[in-house]
C-alpha distance (Angstrom), angle and dihedral (degrees) to the residues before:
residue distance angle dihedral
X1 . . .
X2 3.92 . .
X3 3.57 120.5 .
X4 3.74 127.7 -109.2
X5 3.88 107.5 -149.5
X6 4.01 105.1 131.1
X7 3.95 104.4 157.5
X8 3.84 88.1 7.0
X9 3.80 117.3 155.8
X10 3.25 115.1 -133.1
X11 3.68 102.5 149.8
X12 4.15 110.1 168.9
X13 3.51 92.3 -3.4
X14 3.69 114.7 155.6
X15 4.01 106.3 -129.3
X16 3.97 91.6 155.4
X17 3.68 103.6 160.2
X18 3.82 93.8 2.0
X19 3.93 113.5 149.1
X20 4.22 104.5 -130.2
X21 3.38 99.4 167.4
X22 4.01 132.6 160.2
X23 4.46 64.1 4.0
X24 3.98 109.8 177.8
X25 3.93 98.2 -140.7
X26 3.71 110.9 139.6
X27 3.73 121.2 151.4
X28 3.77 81.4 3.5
X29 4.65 115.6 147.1
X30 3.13 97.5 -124.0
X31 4.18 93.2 157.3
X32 3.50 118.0 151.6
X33 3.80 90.4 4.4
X34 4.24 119.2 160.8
X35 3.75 102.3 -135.7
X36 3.77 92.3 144.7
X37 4.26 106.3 150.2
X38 3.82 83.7 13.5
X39 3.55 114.9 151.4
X40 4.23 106.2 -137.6
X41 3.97 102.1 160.3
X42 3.66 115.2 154.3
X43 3.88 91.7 0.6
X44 3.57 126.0 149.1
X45 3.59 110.9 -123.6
X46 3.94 98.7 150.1
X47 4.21 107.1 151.6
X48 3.84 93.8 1.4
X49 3.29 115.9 139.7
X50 3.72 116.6 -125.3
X51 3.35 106.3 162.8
X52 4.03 124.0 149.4
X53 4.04 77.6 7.3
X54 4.03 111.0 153.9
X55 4.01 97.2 -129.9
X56 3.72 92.3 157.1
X57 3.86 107.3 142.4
X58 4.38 95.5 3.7
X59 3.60 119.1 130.5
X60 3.92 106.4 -118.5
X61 3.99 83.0 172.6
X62 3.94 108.6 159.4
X63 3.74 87.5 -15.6
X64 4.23 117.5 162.0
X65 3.77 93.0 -122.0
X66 4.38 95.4 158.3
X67 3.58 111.7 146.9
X68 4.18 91.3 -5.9
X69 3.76 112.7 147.3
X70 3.83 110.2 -117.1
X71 3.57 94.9 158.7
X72 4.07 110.6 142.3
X73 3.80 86.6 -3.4
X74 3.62 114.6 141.5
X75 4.32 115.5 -117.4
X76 3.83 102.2 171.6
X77 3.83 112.3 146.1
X78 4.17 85.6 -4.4
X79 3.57 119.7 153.4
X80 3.73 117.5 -130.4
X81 3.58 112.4 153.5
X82 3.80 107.4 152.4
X83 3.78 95.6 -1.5
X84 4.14 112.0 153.3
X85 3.92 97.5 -123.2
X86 4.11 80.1 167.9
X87 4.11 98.6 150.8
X88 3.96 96.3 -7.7
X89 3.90 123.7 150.8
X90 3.79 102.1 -129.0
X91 4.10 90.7 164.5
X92 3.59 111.7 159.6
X93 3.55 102.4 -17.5
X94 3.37 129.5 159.5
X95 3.95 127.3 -104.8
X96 4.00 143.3 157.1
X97 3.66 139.9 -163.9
X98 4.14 83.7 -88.6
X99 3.83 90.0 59.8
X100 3.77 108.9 103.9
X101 4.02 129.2 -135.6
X102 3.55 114.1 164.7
X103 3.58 120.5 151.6
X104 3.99 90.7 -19.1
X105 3.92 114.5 171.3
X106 3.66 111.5 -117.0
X107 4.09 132.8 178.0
X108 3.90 133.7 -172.6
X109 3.70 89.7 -98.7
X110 3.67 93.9 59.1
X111 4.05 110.9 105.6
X112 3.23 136.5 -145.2
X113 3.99 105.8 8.5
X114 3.55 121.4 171.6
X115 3.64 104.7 -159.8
């Protein structure tokens, strides 16, 4: 079963190790959200707002990430092979040598990139 949370708000929830995946979250508030160990492959988080969100150690894998706030969030260890970061706002976020890029979608409008 996928979940159904478009404009949800789930601001400081703590979804540590929650399993969101094929997730319907778009435009959701997911600001200072705990989804550290969260499993997020394939969900849509176009427009949500993830900023200051602890992602350290989720799997963003071939998540829909355009024009998502990121800004401040927190990416060590993340996995985000394939994401669409197409428009994103990664502005001082935080990453390590764990967090993972590979073949992640990119566009002029997407901010503060680190690669």
């Amino acid at each position: 079963m996928r979940a159904h949370l478009t404009r949800a708000n789930l601001t400081e929830a703590h979804l540590t190790y929650a399993n969101f995946t094929h997730a319907h979250l778009a435009g959701a508030h997911l600001i200072r959200a705990r989804f550290s160990d969260a499993n997020l492959t394939h969900a849509d988080l176009r427009h949500a707002n993830l900023s200051r969100a602890n992602l350290s150690d989720a799997n963003l894998s071939r998540a829909n990430l355009t024009h998502a706030d990121l800004s401040e969030a927190n990416l060590s260890g993340a996995n985000l092979n394939e994401a669409d970061l197409s428009g994103a706002d990664l502005s001082d976020a935080t990453h390590d040598e764990h967090t993972r890029i590979d073949s992640v979608i990119v566009s002029p409008e997407t901010r503060g990139t680190w690669w």
